[in-house]
FIVEX-20274 format. One record per atom (N, C-alpha, C): x negated, y, z; residue in one letter. Coordinates in steps of 0.02 Angstrom, whole numbers, plus 50000, padded with zeros to 5 digits. Atoms other than C-alpha are relative to their C-alpha. Example, Ala and Ser with C-alpha at 12.3 -4.5 7.8 and 13.67 -1.06 7.14 Angstrom:
% residues 2
499554994150000A493854977550390A499555006050000A500424994149997S493164994750357S500395005550037S
//
This chain:
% residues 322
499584994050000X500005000050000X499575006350000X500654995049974X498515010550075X499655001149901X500194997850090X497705007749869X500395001949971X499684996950056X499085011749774X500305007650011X499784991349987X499585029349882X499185002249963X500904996350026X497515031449834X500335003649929X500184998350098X497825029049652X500595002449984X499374993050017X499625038849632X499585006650017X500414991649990X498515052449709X499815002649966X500454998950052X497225050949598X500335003249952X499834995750064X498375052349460X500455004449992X499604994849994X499415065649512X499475006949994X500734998649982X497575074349546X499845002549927X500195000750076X497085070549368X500505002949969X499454996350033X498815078349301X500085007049992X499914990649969X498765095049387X499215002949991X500694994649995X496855097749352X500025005049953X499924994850047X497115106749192X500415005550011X499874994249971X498525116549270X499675005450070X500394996249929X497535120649426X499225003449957X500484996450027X495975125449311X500085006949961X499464996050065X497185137049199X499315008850037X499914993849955X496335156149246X500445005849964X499484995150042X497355170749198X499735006750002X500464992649985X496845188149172X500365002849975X499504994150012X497925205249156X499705004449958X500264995250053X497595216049000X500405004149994X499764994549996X498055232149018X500215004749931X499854997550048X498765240948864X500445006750002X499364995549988X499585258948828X500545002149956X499494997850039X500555258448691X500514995549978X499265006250021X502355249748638X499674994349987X499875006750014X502575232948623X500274999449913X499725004150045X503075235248454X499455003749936X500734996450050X501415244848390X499694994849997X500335002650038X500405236448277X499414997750049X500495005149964X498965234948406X500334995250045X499615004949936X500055227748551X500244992649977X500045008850027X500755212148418X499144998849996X500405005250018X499055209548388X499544997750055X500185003649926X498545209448574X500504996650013X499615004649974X499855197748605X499884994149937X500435006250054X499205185448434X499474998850049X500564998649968X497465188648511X500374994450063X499895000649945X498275181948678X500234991549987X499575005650014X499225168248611X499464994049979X500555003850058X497555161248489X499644999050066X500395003449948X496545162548655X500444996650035X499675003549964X497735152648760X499914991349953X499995005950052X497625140148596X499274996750007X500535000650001X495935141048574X499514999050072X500255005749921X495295135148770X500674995250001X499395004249969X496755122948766X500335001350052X499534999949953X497675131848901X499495002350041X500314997649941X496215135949010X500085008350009X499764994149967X496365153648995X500335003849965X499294996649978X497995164249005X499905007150016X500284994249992X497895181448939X500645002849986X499334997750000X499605191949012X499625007049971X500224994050015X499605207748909X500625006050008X499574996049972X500505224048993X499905004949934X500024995150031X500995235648870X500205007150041X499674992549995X501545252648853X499955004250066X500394994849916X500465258949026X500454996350038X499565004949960X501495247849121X499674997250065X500415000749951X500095242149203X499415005050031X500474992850006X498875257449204X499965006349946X499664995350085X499185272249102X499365000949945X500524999850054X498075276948957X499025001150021X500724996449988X496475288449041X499884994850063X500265004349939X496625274349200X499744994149971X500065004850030X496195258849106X499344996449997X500665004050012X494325257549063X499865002450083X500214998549942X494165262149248X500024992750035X499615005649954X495205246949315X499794994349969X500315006550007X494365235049210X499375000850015X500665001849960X492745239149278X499925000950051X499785003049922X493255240449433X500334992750049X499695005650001X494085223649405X500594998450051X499414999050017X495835229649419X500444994949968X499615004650053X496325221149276X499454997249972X500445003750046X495175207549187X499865004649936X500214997450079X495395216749015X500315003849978X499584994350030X496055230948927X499785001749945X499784995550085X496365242548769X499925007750032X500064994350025X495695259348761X499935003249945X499874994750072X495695273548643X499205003050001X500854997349969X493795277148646X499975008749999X499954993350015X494025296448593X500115001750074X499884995349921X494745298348775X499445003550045X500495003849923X493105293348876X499545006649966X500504994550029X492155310048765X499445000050058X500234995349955X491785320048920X499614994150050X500345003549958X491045303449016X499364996549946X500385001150046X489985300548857X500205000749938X499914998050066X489735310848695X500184994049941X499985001650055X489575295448604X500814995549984X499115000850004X491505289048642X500335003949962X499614997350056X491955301548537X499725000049946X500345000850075X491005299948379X500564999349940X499545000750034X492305292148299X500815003749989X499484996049997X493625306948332X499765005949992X500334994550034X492475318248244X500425002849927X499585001650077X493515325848091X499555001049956X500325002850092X493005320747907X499334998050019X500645003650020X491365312447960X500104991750000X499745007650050X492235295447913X500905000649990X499164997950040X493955298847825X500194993749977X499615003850034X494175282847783X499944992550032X500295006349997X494315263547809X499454997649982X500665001949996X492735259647750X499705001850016X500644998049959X491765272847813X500124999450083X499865001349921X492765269647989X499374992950013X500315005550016X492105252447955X499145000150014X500804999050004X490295258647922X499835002850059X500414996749932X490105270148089X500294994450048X499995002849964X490855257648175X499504993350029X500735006449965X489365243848152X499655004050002X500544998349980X488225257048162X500015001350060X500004997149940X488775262948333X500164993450040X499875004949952X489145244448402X499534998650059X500555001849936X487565240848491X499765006050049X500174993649969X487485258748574X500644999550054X499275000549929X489325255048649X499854993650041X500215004149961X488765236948693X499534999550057X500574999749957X487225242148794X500365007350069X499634995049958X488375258048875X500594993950046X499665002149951X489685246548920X499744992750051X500255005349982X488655232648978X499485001850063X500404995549961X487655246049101X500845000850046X499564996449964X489375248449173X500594993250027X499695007949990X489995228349193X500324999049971X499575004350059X490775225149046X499844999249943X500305000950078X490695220348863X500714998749954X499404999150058X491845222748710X500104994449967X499585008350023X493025207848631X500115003249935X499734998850073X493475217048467X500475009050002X499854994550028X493865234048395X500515003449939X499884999250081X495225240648269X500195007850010X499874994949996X495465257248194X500675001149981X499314996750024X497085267848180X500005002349931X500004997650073X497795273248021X499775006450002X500214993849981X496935290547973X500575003650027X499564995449980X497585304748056X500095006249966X499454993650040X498845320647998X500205003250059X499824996349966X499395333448084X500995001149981X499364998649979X501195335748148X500235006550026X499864992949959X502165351448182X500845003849972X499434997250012X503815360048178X500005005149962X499924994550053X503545373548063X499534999149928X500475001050053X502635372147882X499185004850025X500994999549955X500575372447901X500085002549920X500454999150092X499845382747728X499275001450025X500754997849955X498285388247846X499874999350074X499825001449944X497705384148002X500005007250044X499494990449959X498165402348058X500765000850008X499145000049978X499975396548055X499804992250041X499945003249949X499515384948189X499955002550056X499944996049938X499285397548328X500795000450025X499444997249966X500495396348454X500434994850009X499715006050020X500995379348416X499944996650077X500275004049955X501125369048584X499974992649963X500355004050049X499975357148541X499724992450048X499995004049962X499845339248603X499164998250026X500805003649996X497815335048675X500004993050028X499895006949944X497555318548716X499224997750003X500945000050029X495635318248691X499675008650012X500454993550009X494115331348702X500165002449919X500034998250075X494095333448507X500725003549981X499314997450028X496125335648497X499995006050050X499914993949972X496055349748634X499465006249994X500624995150051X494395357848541X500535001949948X499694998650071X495475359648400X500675003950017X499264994449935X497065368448521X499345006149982X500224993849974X495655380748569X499835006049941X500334997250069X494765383748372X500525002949960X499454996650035X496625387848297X500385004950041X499504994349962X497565395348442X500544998150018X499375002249967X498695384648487X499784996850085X499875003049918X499265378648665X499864992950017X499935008549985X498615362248721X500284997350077X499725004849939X499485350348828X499734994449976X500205007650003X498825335048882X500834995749999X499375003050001X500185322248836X499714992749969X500195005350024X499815302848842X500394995049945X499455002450057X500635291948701X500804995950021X499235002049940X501945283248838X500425005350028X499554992649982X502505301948851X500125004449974X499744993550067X502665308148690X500665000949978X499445001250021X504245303148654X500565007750052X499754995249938X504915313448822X499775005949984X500174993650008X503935327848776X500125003349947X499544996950041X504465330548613X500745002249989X499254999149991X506165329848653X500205005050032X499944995249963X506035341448786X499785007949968X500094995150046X505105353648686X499315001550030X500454998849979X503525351548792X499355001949939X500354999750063X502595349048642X500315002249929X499405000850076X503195352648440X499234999549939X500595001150053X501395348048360X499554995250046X500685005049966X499825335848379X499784998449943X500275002750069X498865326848257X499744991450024X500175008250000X498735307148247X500354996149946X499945002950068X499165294248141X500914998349984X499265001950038X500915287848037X500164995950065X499545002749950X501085275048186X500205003450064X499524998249944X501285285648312X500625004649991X499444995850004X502365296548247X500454995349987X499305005650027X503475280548181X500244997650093X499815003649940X503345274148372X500315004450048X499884994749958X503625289348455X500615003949965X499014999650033X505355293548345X499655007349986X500264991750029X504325312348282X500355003249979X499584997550055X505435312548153X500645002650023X499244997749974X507005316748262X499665007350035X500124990349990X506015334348323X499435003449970X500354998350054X504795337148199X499924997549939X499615000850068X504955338848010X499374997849959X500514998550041X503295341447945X499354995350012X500695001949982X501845329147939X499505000649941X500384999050051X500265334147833X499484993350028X500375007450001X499155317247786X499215005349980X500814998950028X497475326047802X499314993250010X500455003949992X496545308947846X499615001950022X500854996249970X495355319147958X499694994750065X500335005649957X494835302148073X500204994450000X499515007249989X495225284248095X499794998250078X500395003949938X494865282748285X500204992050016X499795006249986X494845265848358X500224999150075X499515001949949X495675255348491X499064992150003X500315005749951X494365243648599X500274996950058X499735002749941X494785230148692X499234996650038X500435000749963X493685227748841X499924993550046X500035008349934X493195212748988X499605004650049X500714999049936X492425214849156X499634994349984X500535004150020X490915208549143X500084993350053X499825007849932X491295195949305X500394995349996X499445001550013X492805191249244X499774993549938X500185002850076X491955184849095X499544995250011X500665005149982X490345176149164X500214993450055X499495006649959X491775165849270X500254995149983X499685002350061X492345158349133X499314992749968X500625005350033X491335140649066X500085001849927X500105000050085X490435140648890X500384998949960X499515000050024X491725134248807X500575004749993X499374994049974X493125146148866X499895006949964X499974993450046X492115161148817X499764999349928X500165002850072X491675151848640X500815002349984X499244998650029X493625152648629X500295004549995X499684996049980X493945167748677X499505004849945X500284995550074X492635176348560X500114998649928X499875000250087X493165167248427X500805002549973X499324997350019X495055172248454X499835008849988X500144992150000X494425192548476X499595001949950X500125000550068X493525188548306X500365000249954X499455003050037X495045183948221X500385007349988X499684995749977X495945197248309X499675006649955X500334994150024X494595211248253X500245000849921X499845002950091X494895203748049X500515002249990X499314998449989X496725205548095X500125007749983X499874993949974X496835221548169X499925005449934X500524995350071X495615230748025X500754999349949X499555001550051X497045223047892X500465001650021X499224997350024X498595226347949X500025008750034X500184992550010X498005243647994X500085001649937X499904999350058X497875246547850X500394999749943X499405004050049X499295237747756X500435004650031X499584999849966X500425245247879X500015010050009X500284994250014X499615264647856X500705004449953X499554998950037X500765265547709X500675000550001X499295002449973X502415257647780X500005005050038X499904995149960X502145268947929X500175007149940X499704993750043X502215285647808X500685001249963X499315003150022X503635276647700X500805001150058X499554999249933X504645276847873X500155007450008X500094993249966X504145295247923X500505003949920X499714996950054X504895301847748X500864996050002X499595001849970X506295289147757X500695003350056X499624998949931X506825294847932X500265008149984X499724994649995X507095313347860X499275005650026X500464994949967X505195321147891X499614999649923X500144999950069X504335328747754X498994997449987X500715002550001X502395318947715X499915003049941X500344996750072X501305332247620X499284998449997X500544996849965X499625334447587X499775005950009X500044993249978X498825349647640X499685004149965X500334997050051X498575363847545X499304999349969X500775000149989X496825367647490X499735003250014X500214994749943X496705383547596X499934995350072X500155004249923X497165371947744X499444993349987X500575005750000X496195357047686X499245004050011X500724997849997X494665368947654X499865003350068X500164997749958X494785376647833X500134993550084X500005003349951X495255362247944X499174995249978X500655004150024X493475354247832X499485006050053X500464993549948X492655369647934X500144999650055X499775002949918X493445365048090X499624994350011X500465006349991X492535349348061X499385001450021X500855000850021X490855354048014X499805004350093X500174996049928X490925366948200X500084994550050X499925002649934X491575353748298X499364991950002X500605004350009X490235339948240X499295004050009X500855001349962X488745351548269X500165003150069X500074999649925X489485355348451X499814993550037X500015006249969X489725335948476X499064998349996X500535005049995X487885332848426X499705004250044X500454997449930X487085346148558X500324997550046X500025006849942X488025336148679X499724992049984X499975005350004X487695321148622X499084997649992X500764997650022X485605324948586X499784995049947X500325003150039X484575313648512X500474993349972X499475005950003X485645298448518X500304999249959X499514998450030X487045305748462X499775000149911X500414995850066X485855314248296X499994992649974X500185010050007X485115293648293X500474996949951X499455002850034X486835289648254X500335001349946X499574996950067X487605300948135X499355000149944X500534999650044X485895301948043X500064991749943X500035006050012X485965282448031X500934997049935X499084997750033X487975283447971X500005004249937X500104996950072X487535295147829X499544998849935X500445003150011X486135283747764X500424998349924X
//
């Protein structure tokens, strides 16, 4: 009797090890559940759960739910949350080179997003790896256009505009035209346009499709002046907890994911604009008084970024223009 309670043990033991090995980790995210990055952090989530056979279980909080946008890369290296999604443009002011990529027109496009993005990988890997963590995969937003309730022919009819900042670079660009910046995170745009906190910003076709724009602003100009990106992060502890295998699976799903992301960005660039016209908002491009003076807004606010940013910074964009 005494052997066979043994060996029911055993194999009750043996049943539950894979659920008792399971680990789980909270990925912090701030935008809808029905934005283009958020399905593909929840693929991403689904492929790693596939890919360790179940060992590890990646819940993903959208829409700031779990930490809002500017709290995020804090709480995963504080190990808060195992893993998250930032907007790298935010983190400027804690390092010039977080914003690089929310520089306007020094990559206007998917491929050149593409190109500063492997040149600047091993400069963010060695920053975030100084700070206990390391990056799973990167995708960029569709370029960005500027939004606003009244027609743009120059950016001298942007003064006065309350103007959404959600970044160093977007509230440089409040100060260089004359308009009013408010900080306003993307889980609070919706509220603030409505209210009238805001009636301009500049970002891409999805947020304005996610954030409903088109019901209090009419006007979006497609100047393509950045493609910033979206990184998803790990604590570094979180990660080195994990057996060889596990993080084999898990880099190869945030591989997949990266391939992903890049493509239907992209595919989806179009659809988003399609929507915004659609819904009753008018998609122009911008004169060539405004195109030729927001290109001068550029060229001032890239050689402020590189005296913050010194040598490094120079390193990088030098290397990027190659």
């Amino acid at each position: 009797m005494k052997i066979l309670k043994s060996l029911l043990a055993s194999a009750v033991l043996a049943l539950a090890g894979p659920a008792l090995a399971q680990t789980t980790w909270n990925l912090a995210a701030a935008y809808p559940a029905v934005n283009f990055h958020t399905e593909n952090l929840v693929q991403f989530a689904a492929d790693v759960e596939k890919a360790t056979g179940g060992k590890l279980k990646i819940v993903v909080h959208a829409n700031a739910s779990l930490f809002k946008a500017p709290e995020i890369k804090r709480a995963v290296q504080g190990g808060q949350a195992q893993a998250g999604e930032i907007l790298l443009v935010n983190f400027e002011n804690e390092w010039p080179i977080f914003g690089i990529d929310g520089l306007p027109f020094l990559a206007d496009s998917y491929d050149e997003a593409a190109k500063l993005a492997k040149v600047t990988k091993a400069a963010l890997d060695r920053k975030l790896a100084e700070q206990g963590m390391l990056s799973l995969y990167s995708v960029a937003w569709p370029p960005q256009g500027v939004y606003s309730k009244r027609p743009l022919n120059s950016t001298a009819d942007m003064k006065g505009l309350k103007w959404r900042a959600y970044s160093p670079a977007t509230a440089k660009i409040a100060d260089l035209v004359g308009a009013q910046p408010v900080t306003i995170q993307a889980a609070e745009l919706t509220q603030a346009l409505a209210t009238g906190v805001v009636d301009s910003y500049i970002s891409s076709g999805a947020t304005g499709f996610d954030s409903k724009t088109y019901e209090h602003v009419k006007y979006f100009y497609d100047t393509q002046a950045w493609l910033p990106k979206n990184l998803v992060i790990v604590n570094r502890a979180a990660f080195n907890a994990l057996d060889k295998a596990t993080q084999d699976g898990l880099m190869k799903a945030a591989a997949e994911a990266e391939a992903r992301g890049w493509r239907v960005s992209q595919e989806k660039n179009t659809w988003y604009l399609e929507q915004l016209k659609a819904k009753g908002m008018q998609v122009l491009k911008p004169t060539p008084q405004f195109a030729a003076e927001l290109k001068k807004l550029g060229d001032v606010m890239i050689a402020d970024w590189l005296k913050k940013a010194g040598p490094e910074g120079q390193a990088l964009v030098d290397a990027y223009r190659k």
